[in-house]
N, C-alpha and C positions, 0 to 999 in steps of 0.2 A: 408614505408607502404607495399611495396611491401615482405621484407622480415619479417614481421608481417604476412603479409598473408601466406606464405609460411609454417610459424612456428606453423602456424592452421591448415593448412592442412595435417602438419606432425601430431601432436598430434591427428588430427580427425583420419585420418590413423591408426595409434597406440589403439585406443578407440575402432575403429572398428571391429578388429582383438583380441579383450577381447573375455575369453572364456566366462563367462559366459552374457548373454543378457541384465540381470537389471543391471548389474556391468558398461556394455556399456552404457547402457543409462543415469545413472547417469556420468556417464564421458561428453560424449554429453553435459549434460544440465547445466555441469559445465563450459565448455569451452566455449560456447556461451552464457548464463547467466553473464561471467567474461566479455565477450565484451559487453554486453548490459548495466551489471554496471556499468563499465567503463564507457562509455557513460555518463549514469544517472550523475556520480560523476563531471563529468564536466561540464552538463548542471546544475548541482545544484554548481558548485563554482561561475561559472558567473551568478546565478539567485540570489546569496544574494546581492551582492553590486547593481546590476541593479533595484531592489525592494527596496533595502535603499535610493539611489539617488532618484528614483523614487516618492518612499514618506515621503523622510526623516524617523531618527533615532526615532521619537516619533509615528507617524503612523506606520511604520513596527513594533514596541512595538505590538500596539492594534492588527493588523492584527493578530500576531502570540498568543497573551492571548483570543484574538477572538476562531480562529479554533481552540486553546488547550480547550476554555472552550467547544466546540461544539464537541469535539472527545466523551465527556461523554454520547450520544448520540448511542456511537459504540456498546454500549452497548445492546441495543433496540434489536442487531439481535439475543440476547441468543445463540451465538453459531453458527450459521444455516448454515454457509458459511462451516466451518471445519467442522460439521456434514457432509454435502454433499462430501465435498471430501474427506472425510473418504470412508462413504457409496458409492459411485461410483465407487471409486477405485479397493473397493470388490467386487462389482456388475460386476464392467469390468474384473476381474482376473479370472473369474468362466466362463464366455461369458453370463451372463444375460442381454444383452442388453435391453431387455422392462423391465426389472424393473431401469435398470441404466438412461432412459427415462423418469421412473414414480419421479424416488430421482430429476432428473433435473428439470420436469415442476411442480413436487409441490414444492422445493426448490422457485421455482421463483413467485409461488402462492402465499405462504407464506409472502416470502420480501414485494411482491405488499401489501397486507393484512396489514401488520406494517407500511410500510414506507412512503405512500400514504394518510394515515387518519393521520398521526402523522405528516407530512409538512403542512396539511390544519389547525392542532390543531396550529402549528407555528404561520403560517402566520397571523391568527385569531388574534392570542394573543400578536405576537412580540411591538405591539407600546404600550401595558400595561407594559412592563417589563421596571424599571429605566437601561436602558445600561448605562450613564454615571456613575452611581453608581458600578454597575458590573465589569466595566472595570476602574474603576478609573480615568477616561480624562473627562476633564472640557472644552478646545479647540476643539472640534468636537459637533454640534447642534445634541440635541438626536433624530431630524428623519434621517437625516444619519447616528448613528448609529441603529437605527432602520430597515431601509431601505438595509444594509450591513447585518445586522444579516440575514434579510427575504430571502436574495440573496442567502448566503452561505449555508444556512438551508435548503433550499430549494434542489437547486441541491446537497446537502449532501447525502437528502435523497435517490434524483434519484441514483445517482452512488452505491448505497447500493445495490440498485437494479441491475442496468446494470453488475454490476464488478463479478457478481455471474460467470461470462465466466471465472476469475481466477480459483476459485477453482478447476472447470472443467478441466482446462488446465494443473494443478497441475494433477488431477485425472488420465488423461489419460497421464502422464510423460512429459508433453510438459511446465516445471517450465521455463525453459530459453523464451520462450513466453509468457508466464505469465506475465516475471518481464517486459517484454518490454512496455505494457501498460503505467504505471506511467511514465516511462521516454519520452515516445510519448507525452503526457498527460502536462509534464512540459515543454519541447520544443516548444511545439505550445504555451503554454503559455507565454516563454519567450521570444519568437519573439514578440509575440503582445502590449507584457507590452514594448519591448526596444522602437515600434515604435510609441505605443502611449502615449510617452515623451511629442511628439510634436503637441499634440493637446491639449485642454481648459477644456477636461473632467473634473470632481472630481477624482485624483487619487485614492483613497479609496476607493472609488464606480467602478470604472470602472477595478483596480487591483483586487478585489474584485471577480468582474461576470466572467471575463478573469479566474483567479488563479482556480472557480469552475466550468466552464460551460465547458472549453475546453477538463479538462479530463475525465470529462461524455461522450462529444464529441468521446473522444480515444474508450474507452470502447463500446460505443453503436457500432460505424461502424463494430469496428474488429468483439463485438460477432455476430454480423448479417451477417457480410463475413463468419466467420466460422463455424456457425451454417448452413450455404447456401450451401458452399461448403466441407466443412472438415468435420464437423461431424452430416451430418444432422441424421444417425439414433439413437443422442440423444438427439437431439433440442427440447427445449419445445412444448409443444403443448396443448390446452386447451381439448382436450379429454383424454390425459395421466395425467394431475392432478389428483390422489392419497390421499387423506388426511390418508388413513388408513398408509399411508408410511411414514408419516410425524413425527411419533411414534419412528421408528428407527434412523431418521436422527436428532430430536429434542434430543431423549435420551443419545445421545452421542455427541449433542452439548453443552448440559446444561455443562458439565467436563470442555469444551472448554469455555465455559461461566464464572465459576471461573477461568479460567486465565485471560480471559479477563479482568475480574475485577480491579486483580490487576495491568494488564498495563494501566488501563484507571488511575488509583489513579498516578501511577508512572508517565505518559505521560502526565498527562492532568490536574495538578495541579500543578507544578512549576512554568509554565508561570503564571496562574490565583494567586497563591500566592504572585508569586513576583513584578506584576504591583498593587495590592492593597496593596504591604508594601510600596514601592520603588519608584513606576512607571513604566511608556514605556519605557524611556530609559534602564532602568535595565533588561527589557525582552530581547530587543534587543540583547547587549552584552551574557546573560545567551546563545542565539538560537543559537549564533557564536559559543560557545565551544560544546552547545549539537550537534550541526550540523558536530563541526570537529571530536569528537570522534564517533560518530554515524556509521563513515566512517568501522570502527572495525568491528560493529554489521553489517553493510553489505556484508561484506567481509565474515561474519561468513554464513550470510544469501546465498551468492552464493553458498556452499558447502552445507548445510544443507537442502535448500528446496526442489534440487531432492531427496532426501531421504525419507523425508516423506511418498510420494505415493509409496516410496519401498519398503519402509518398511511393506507398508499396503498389497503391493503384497505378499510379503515375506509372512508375517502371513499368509494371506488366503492359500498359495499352502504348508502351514507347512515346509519352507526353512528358517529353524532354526538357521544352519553353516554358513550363510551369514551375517544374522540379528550380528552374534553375532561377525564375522571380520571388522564389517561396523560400533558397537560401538567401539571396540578398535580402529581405526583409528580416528573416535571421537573425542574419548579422546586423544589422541596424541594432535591432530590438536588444541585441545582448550588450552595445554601447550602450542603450540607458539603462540596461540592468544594473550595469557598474557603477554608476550613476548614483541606482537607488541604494547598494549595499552603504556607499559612500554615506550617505543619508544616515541611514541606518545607525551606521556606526556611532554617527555624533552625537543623535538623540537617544541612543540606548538607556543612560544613566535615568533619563527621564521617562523611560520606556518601563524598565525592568522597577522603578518607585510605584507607579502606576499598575503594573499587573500585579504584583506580588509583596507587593509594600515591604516589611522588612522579616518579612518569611524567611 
């Protein structure tokens, strides 16, 4: 451990002493983002088998064709999260601070606006919808799965709202805190689901409120610490709501919105197809493999996501010669990604004996 630390604060040292400043700081948000994923990657190897045992191989099915079917939902934001930390990021490169205050409290306008009428449309309606039909299980009474959906949908909503502190965080270069949210957000969760093994609750129901209530939880304290003390002069506020600014940040969400799209089809239809061909038990296995290669995409995700807001600084101050050494390194990097999936692939049999024995 000790020589771990060591090894950070040589490469921080090194990051430091970069000539150029955005070059520093993606370096920064790479090397503490790699320790935070790090992290993430181990709290999520010990959260599958814990949530298997937990609810058995045919309830962790439903769970996961559950939230895959309720991610179509992501869609509702049109974009508005990557709008804003587009626009922010611009707004911060220039020093417009009151307008980077206006994108942040009508950003959070907005979400209330969507996300608030459309859990009450939920909740309304959740015990009219056939769940056992939807998800395929015959073994589960349909007011707990009714009563599961209302839970999940509900704080889905809320954290739509709260998580709006990512963007932000992206915005003003601070990705490696960003990503730490989720991983806070899963730990607390998988404290509480190992220890409520040992009580009579409904596992379902109770992994259920835990899996969605805890990482709202994350979300709400930190943006309200950070808005308090780190950034309060871009904290929302109900006199800087803006709707005329809502123009710029929606119109270059909607771009973000066609992507969206297609990762909601890509993401959020394989569980849902393959518990109504198959079953639960076939989600299961499918979440094991998407879960171990996933590991790629994250690993791609530490390097890439401080860039983003670099990138967007880059444009605005017209530092053209960087944008354009920061793709070439890019693309380097995504030749040994292929590389590693390559890897991946062959050791997997040996991967998936190893996390999950014959679960």
């Amino acid at each position: 451990m000790m020589d771990m630390i060591k090894l950070v604060n040589k490469l921080l040292q090194r990051f430091y002493h970069s000539k150029n400043e955005r070059t520093r700081i993606v370096q920064r948000n790479v090397v503490w983002g790699a320790m935070i994923r790090v992290t993430g990657i181990i709290v999520n190897i010990l959260y599958v088998p814990i949530l298997i045992d937990y609810l058995d191989k045919e309830r962790y099915g439903v769970w996961i064709a559950l939230t895959s079917f309720l991610t179509w939902f992501h869609l509702f934001d049109i974009g508005l999260g990557n709008g804003l930390r587009n626009k922010l990021a611009e707004a911060l490169a220039v020093g417009d601070n009151a307008r980077a205050k206006k994108y942040v409290s009508t950003s959070y306008a907005l979400m209330t606006m969507i996300f608030v009428p459309l859990s009450i449309l939920f909740f309304a309606g959740s015990g009219l919808l056939p769940w056992n039909r939807i998800l395929n299980v015959h073994f589960i009474s349909h007011s707990e799965l009714s009563m599961l959906g209302s839970i999940v949908f509900i704080f889905f909503c809320i954290r739509f709202i709260v998580q709006l502190i990512q963007p932000i965080l992206f915005a003003v270069h601070k990705a490696a805190f960003a990503s730490s949210f989720p991983v806070v957000g899963q730990l607390l969760s998988l404290i509480v689901i190992y220890f409520m093994r040992y009580t009579g609750f409904s596992p379902l129901l109770t992994a259920g409120l835990m899996l969605s209530m805890l990482p709202v939880l994350a979300y709400l304290v930190g943006g309200i610490l950070l808005f308090r003390w780190g950034y309060s002069h871009i904290s929302p506020s109900l006199h800087h709501i803006d709707l005329s600014v809502s123009k710029d940040i929606l119109s270059l969400g909607f771009k973000f919105f066609v992507v969206q799209i297609g990762g909601a089809i890509i993401n959020g239809t394989s569980s849902f197809i393959i518990i109504q061909l198959m079953g639960p038990n076939e989600v299961t296995q499918y979440n094991i493999g998407f879960r171990y290669f996933k590991l790629a995409l994250l690993l791609n995700t530490i390097l890439m996501a401080p860039l983003w807001s670099s990138f967007t600084d880059a444009l605005a101050k017209k530092d053209f010669e960087w944008a354009r050494r920061a793709i070439g390194k890019m693309n380097i990097w995504s030749f040994y990604q292929s590389l590693l999936v390559l890897v991946m692939l062959i050791l997997s049999p040996i991967a998936y004996h190893l996390w999950v024995g014959d679960r």
